[in-house]
N, C-alpha and C positions, 0 to 999 in steps of 0.2 A: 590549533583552533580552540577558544574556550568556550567551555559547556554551556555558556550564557548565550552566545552567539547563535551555538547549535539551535538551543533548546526555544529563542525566539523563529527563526527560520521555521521549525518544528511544530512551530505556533501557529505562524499565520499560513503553512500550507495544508494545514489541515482544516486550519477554520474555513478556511475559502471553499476547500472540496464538501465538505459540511451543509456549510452554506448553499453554495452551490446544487448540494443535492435536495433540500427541503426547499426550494427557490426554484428549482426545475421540476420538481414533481408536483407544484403546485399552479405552473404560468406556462409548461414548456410539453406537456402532452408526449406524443410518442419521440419526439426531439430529446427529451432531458436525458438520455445517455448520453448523446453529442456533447451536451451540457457538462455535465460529468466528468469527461474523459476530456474534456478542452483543458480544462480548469486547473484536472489532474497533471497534462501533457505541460502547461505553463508555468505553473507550480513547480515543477520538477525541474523544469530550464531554470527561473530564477532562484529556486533556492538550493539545489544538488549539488554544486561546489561550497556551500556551506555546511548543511549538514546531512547531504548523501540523498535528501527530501521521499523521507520513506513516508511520512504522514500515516500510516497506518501501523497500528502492535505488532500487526503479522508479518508486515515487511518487517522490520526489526527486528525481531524473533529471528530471521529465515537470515539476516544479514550478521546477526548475532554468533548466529551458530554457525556461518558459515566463515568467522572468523575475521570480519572487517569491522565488526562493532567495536568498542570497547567493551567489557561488564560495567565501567562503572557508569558509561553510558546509558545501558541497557532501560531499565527502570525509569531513570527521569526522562526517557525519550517517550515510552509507552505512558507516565502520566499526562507527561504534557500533551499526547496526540489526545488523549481522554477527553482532558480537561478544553480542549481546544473546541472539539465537539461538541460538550456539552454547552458552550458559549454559544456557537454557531446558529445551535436549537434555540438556544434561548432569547437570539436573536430573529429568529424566524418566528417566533410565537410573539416575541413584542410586536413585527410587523403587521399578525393578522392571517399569514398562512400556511398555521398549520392547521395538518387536517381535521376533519368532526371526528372521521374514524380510522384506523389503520386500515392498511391496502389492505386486499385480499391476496391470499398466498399460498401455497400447496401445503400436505400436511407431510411432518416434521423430518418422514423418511426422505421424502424430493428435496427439501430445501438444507438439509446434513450434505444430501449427495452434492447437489449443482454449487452450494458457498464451497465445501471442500475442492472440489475441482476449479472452480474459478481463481480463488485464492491462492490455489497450487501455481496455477496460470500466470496469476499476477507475481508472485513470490519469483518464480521460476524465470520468470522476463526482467525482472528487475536484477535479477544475480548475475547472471548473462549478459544484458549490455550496461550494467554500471558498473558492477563491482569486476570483470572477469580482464587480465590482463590480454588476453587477447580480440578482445573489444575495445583496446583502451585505446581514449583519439578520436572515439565517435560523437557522430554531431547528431544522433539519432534516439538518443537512448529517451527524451524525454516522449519523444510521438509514440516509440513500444511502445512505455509505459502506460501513457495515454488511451492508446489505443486499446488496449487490453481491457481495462474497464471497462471502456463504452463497449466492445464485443459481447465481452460478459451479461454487461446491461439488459444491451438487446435478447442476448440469446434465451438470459431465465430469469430476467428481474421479477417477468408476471411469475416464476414460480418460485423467489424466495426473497424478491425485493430489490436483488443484487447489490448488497454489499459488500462482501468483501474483504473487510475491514471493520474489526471491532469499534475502533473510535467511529466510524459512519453508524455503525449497528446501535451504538448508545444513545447519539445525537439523534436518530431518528425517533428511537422510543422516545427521547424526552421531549422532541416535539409532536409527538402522535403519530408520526409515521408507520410507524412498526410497534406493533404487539410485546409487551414487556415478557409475558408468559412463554417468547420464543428466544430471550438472552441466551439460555442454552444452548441452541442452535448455534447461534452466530459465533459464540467464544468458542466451543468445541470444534467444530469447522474451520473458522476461518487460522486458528493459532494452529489446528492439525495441518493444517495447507498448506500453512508457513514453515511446520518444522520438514514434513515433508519434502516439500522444495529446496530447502538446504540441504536433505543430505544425498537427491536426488543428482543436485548439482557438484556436492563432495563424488559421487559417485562418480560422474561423467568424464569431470576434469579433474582427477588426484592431483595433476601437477597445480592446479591452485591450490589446492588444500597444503599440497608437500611445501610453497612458497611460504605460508602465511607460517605453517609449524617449525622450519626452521628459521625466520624471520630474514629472509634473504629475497631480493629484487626477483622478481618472477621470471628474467632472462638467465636467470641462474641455475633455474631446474629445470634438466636434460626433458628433453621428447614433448614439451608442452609447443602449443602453436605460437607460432610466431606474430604477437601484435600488431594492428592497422598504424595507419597514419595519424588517427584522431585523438585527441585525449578525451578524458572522461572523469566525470565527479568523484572527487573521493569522498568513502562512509565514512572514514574516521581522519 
């Protein structure tokens, strides 16, 4: 699969989710996680057999490290989810609704806590049913995904916005959504989520990590579970 292909798929799944989220926090009231997490859940169907549709750094990072990325994918996937972003806002500001003010949001120790753990959430569901050979064959992995956000959403968006995702975390500032003074927040949290989640998942299931390190079919190493019927998107 070449990097062009990736890196457009990369493109438009992010932007959507982007979009999506300044587009629903601005016309869709206590619905825009629904919002959110539809968008994420459709995105991930359409573009996941191309390029794995992590649309977020963190995902990336967490899939990076967990050894289905390439390196020399790594970087140009985290730009282009950036830059994808940054478009998305700047289409929301052309149309007129972005906000006067940023949301209101708890302060900086609540919103460290509930992005870290969400993102761990998210990281943690995405490694388990797309990348994990004993998931592989599922016809479900985009609705996890999906669903995971909008959870999140609801659970603590009033207390840190619910992002998630650094490319969401950026595109908001740049359309006024979120407070520039809290980038900290978001980048520390949500990449800590992500590497957590990876090695949480090295942790669980050695026999995927022992597959990827000796570069051998995953039926090949002794004592891991035995795959469903489903297949499932490949990250690289």
């Amino acid at each position: 699969m070449s990097i062009g292909r990736k890196l457009g798929v990369e493109f438009i799944g992010t932007f959507f989710l982007v979009f999506t989220v300044g587009m629903a926090a601005a016309t869709a009231g206590r619905l825009a996680p629904l919002a959110i997490g539809a968008v994420l859940m459709v995105m991930v169907f359409a573009g996941g057999h191309v390029s794995g549709g992590h649309y977020n750094p963190a995902v990336s990072t967490a899939v990076f490290l967990r050894g289905k990325l390439a390196p020399s994918d790594y970087a140009p996937y985290m730009v282009t989810q950036v830059l994808a972003g940054v478009a998305a806002a700047v289409v929301v500001v052309i149309l007129g609704y972005d906000p006067a003010t940023p949301m209101a949001v708890a302060g900086a120790g609540k919103m460290l806590i509930v992005e870290f753990l969400f993102t761990f959430a998210l990281a943690y569901v995405v490694l388990n049913v797309a990348t994990a050979a004993a998931t592989e064959g599922n016809s479900f992995f985009g609705l996890a995904i999906g669903f995971t956000v909008a959870a999140g959403a609801f659970a603590v968006g009033s207390v840190s916005g619910g992002a998630f995702n650094p490319a969401v975390a950026i595109g908001a500032m740049v359309m006024g959504l979120f407070s520039w003074s809290h980038i900290w927040i978001y980048l520390l949290a949500n990449f800590a989520g992500g590497v957590a989640a990876a090695y949480a998942f090295r942790l669980t299931e050695p026999w995927e990590t022992l597959a990827v390190e000796r570069r051998v079919a995953p039926d090949a190493v002794r004592d891991r579970p035995q795959p469903g019927s489903f297949t499932t998107p490949r990250t690289q």
